[in-house]
C-alpha positions in Angstrom: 0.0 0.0 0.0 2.6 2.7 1.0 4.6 1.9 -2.7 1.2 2.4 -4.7 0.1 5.6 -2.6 3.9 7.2 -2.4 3.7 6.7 -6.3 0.6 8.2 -6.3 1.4 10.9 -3.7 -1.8 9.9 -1.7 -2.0 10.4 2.1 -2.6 7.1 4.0 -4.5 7.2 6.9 -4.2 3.6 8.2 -7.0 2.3 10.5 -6.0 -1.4 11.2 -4.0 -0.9 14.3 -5.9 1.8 16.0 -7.0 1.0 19.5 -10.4 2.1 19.2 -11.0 -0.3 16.3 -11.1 -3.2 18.8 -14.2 -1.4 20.3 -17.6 -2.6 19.1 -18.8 1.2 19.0 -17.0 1.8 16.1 -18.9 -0.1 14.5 -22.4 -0.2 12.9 -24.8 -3.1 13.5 -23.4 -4.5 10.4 -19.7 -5.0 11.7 -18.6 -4.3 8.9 -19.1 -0.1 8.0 -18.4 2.7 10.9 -20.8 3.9 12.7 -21.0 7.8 14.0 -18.3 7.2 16.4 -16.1 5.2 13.9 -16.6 8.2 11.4 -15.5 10.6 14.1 -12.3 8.6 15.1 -11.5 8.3 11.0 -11.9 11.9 10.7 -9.9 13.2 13.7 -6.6 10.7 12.4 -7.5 12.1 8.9 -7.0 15.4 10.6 -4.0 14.6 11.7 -2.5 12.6 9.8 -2.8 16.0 7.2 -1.3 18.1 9.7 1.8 16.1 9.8 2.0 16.5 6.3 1.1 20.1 5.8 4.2 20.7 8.8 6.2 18.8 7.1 5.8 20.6 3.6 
């Protein structure tokens, strides 16, 4: 993933490891998409994750 998005110059916001993904709430009753919670926790690391790279620029 990091070779196609470096390629591509994309911003990677990885999920898989985040400690709040092994709580139930961030899910919706499907298991499978976030629910309100899981959005809000994707948008706060997307958040940051593009404030690394704008002070980094």
């Amino acid at each position: 993933m990091s070779a196609v998005s470096a390629r591509h110059g994309a911003l990677v916001v990885d999920m898989w490891s985040h400690p709040a993904c092994a709580d139930i709430s961030t899910y919706s009753s499907d298991m499978i998409h976030a629910s309100m919670r899981g959005h809000t926790l994707l948008a706060a690391e997307t958040i940051r994750r593009l404030g690394r790279q704008l002070a980094s620029a």
